[in-house]
DOFIVO-917570 format. One record per residue (C-alpha): residue number from 1; x, y, z; residue in three letters. Coordinates in steps of 0.2 Angstrom, whole numbers, plus 5000, padded with zeros to 4 digits. Layout:
! DOFIVO-917570
<pt><num>NUM</num><X>X</X><Y>Y</Y><Z>Z</Z><residuo>ala</residuo></pt>
...
//
This chain:
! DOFIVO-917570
<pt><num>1</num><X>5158</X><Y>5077</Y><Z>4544</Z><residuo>unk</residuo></pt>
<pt><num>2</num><X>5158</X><Y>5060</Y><Z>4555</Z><residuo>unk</residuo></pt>
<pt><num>3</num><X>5146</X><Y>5045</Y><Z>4551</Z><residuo>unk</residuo></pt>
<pt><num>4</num><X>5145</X><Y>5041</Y><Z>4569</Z><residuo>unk</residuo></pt>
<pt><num>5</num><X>5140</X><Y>5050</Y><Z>4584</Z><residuo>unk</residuo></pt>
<pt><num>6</num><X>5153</X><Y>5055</Y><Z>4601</Z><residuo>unk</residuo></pt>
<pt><num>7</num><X>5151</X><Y>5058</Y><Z>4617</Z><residuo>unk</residuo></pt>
<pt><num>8</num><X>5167</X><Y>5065</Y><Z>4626</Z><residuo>unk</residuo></pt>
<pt><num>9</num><X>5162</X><Y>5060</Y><Z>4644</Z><residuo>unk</residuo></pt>
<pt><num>10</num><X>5179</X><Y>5066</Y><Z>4649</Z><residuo>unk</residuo></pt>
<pt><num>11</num><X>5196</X><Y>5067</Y><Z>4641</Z><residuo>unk</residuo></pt>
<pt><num>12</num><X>5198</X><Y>5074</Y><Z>4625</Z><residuo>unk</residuo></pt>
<pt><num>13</num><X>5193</X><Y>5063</Y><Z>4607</Z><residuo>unk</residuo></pt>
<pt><num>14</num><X>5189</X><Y>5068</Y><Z>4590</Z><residuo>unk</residuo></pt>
<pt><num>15</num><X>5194</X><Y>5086</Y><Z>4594</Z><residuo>unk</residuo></pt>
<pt><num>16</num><X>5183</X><Y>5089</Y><Z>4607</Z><residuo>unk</residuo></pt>
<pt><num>17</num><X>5185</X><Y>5092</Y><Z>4622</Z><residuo>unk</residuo></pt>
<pt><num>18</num><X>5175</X><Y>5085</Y><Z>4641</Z><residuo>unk</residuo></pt>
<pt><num>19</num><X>5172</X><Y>5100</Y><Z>4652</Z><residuo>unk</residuo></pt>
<pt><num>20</num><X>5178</X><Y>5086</Y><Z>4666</Z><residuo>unk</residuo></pt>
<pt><num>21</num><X>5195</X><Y>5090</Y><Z>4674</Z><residuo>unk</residuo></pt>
<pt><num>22</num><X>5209</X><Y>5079</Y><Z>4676</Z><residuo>unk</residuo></pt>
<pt><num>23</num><X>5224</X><Y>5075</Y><Z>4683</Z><residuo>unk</residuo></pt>
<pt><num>24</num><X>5231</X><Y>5066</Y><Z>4671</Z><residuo>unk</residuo></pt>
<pt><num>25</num><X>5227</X><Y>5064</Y><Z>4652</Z><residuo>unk</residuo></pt>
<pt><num>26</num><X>5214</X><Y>5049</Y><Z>4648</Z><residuo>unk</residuo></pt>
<pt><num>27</num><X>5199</X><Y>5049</Y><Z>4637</Z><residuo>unk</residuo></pt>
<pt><num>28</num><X>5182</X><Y>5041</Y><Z>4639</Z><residuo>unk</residuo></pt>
<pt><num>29</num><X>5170</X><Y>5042</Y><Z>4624</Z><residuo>unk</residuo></pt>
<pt><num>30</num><X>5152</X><Y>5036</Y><Z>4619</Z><residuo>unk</residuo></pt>
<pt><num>31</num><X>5152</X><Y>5030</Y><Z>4600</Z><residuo>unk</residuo></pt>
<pt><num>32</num><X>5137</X><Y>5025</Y><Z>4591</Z><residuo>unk</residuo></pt>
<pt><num>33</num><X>5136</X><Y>5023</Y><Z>4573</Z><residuo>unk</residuo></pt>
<pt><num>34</num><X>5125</X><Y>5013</Y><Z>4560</Z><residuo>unk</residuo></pt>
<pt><num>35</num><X>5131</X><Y>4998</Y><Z>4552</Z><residuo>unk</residuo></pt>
<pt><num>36</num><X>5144</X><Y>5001</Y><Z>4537</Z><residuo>unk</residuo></pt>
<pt><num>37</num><X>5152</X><Y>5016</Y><Z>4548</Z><residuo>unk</residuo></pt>
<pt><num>38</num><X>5172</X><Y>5018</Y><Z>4550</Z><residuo>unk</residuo></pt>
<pt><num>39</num><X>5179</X><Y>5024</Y><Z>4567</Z><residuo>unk</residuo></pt>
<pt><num>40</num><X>5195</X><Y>5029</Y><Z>4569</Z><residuo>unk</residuo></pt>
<pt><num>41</num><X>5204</X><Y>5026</Y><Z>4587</Z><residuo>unk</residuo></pt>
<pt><num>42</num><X>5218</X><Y>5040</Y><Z>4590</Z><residuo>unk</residuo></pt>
<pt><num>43</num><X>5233</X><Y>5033</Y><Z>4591</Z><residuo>unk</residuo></pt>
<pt><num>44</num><X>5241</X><Y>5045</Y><Z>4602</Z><residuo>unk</residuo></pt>
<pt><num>45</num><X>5238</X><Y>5037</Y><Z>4617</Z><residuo>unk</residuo></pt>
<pt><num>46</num><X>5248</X><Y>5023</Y><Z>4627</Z><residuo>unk</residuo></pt>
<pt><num>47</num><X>5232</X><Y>5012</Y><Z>4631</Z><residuo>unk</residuo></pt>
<pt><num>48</num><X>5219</X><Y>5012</Y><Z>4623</Z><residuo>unk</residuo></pt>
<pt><num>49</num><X>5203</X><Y>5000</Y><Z>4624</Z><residuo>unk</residuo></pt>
<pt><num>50</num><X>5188</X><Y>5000</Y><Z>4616</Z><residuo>unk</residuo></pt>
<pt><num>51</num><X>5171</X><Y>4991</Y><Z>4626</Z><residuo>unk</residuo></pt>
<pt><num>52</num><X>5158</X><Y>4983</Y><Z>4614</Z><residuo>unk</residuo></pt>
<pt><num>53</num><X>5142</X><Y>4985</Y><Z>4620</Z><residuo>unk</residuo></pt>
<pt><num>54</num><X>5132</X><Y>4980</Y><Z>4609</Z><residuo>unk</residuo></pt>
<pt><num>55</num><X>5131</X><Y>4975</Y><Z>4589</Z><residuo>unk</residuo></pt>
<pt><num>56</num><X>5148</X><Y>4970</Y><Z>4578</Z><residuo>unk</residuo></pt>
<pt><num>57</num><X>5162</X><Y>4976</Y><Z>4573</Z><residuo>unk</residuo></pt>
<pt><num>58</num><X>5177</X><Y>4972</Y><Z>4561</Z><residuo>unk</residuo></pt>
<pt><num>59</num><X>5195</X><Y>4979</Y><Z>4567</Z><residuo>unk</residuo></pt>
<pt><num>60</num><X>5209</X><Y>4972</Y><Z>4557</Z><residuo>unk</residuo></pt>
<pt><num>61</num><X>5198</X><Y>4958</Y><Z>4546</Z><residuo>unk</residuo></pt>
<pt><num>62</num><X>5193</X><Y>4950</Y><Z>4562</Z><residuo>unk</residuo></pt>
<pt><num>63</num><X>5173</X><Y>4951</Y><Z>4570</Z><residuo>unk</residuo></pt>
<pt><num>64</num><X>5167</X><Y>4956</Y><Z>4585</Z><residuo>unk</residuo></pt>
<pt><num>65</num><X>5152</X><Y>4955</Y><Z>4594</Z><residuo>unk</residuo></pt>
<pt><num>66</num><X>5147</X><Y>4965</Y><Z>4611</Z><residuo>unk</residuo></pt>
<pt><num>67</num><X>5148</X><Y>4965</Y><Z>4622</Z><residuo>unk</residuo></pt>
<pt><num>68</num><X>5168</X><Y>4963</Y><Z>4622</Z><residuo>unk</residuo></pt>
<pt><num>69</num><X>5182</X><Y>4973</Y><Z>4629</Z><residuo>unk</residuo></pt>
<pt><num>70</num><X>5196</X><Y>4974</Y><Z>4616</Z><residuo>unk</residuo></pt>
<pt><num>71</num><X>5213</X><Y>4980</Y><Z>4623</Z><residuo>unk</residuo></pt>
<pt><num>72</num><X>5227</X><Y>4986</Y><Z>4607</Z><residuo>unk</residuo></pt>
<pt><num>73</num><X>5245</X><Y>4990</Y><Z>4610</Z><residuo>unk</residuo></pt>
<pt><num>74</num><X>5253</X><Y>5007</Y><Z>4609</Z><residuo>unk</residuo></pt>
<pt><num>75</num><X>5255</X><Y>5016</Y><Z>4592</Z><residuo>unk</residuo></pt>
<pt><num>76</num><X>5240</X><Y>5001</Y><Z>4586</Z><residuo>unk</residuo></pt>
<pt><num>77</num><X>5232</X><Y>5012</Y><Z>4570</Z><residuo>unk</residuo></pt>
<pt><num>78</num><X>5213</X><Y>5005</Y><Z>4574</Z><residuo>unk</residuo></pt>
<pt><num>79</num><X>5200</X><Y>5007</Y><Z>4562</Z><residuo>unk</residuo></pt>
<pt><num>80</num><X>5182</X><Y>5001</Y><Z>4571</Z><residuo>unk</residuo></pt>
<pt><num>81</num><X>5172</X><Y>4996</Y><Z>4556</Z><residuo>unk</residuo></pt>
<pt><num>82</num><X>5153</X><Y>4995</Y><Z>4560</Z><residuo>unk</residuo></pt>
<pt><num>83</num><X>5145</X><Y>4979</Y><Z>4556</Z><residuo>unk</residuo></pt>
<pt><num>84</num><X>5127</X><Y>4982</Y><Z>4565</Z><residuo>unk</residuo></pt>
<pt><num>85</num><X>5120</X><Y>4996</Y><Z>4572</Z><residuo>unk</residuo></pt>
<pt><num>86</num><X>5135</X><Y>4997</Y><Z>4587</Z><residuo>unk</residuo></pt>
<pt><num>87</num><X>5137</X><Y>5008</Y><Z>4604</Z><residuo>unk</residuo></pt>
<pt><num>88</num><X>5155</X><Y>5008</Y><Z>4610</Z><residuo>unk</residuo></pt>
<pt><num>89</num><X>5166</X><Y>5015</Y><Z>4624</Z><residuo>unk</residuo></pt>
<pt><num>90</num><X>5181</X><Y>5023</Y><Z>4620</Z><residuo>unk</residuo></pt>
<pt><num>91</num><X>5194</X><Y>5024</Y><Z>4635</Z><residuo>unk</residuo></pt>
<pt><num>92</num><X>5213</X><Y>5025</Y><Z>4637</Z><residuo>unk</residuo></pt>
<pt><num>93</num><X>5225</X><Y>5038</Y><Z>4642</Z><residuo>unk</residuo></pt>
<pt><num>94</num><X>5246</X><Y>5037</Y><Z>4648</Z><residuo>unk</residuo></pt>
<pt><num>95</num><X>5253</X><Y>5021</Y><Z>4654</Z><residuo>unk</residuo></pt>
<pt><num>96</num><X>5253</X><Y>5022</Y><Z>4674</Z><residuo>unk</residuo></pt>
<pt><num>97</num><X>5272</X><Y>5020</Y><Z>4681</Z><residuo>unk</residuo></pt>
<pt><num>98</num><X>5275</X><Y>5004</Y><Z>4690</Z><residuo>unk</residuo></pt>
<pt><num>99</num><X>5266</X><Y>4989</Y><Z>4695</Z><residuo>unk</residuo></pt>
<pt><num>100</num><X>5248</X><Y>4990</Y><Z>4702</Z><residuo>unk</residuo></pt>
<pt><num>101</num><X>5240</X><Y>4976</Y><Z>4715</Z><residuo>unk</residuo></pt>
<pt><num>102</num><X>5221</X><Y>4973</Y><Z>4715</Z><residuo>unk</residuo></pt>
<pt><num>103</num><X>5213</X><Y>4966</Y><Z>4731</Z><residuo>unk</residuo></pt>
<pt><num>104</num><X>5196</X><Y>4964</Y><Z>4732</Z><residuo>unk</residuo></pt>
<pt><num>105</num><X>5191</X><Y>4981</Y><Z>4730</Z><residuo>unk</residuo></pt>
<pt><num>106</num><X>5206</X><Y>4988</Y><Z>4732</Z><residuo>unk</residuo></pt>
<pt><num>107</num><X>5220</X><Y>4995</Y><Z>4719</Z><residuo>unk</residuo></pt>
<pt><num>108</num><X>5236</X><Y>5004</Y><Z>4724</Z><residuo>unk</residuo></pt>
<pt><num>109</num><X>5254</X><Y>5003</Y><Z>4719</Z><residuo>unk</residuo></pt>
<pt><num>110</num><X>5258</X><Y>5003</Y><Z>4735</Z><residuo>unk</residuo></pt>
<pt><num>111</num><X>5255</X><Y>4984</Y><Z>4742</Z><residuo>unk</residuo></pt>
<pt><num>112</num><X>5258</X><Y>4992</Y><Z>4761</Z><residuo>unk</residuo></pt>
<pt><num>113</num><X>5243</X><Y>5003</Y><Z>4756</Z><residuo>unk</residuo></pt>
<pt><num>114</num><X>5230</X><Y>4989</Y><Z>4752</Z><residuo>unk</residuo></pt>
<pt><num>115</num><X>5234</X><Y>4983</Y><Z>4771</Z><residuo>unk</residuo></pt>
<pt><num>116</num><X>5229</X><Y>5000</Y><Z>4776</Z><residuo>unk</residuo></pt>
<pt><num>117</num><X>5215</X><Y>4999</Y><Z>4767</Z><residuo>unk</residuo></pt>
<pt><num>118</num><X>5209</X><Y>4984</Y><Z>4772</Z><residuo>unk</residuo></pt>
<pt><num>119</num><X>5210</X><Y>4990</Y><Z>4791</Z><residuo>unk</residuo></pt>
<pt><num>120</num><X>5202</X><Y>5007</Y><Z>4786</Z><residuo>unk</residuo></pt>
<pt><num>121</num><X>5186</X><Y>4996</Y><Z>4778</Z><residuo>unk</residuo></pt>
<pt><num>122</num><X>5186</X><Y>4983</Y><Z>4796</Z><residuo>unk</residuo></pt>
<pt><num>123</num><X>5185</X><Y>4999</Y><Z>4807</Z><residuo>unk</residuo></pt>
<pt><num>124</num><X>5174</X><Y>5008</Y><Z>4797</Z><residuo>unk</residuo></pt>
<pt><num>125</num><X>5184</X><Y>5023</Y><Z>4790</Z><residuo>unk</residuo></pt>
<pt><num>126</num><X>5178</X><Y>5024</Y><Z>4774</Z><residuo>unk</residuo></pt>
<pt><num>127</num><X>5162</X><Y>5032</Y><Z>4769</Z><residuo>unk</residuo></pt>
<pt><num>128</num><X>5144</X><Y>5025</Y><Z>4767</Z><residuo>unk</residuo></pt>
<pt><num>129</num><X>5140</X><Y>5022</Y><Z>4748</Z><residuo>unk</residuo></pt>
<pt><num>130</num><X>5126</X><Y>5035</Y><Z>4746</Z><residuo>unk</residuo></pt>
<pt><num>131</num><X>5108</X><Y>5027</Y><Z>4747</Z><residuo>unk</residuo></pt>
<pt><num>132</num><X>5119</X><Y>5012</Y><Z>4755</Z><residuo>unk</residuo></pt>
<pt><num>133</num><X>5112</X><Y>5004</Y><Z>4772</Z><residuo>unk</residuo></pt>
<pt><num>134</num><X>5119</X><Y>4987</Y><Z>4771</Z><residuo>unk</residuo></pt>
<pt><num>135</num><X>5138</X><Y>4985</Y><Z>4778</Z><residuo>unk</residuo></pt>
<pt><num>136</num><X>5148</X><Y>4973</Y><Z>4768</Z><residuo>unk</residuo></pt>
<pt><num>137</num><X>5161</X><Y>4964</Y><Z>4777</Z><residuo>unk</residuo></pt>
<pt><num>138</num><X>5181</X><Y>4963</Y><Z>4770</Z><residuo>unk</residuo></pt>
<pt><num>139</num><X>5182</X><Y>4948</Y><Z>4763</Z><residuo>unk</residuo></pt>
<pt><num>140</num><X>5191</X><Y>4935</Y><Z>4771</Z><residuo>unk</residuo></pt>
//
């Protein structure tokens, strides 16, 4: 019996399992419990984050307070204790391979990709954002 409450909005947490499919294992989980609660984080993944969004929680004899992202390192045993009434977002999964590079936008490992990108968005190739009627130019 759990003294919190989870929703597996995709991936796998807690022993349940997201209808979602994927192409590569991650998790992504509501968490809400009342204050004086204990959440454990499975350990089993590479990276692993959890989002504060709001109330306070003690991890390791140190506070926090949403909203916060809290990033651990691998093989981390985290226990989320609940200070306040707290909803949280579980998410991590496998390390990716290699570098990424962020542009605006845009993330790829593949730097020659972004370029494409950023020609792709100029001339329009990319699909309207649904219920979307203004164009927003590349940045310069």
């Amino acid at each position: 019996e759990r003294d919190f409450t989870a929703r597996i909005i995709a991936g796998s947490a807690f022993g349940i399992s997201s209808p979602v499919s994927m192409v590569s294992p991650w998790f992504y989980t509501e968490v809400t419990a009342q204050a004086g609660n204990s959440v454990p984080l499975d350990p089993d993944h590479e990276e692993r984050a959890i989002y504060i969004v709001d109330g306070e929680v003690e991890i390791a004899g140190d506070r926090h307070e949403g909203p916060r992202l809290l990033i651990f390192r691998p093989g981390d045993r985290i226990t989320v204790k609940t200070l306040r009434p707290t909803r949280m977002m579980f998410l991590g999964g496998d390390a990716l391979e290699g570098p990424r590079h962020i542009w605006w936008n845009f993330v790829s490992s593949s730097k020659e990709r972004i370029e494409q990108a950023k020609q792709d968005w100029k001339t329009g190739r990319f699909a309207q954002v649904p219920q979307e009627h203004e164009f927003i130019p590349l940045p310069e």
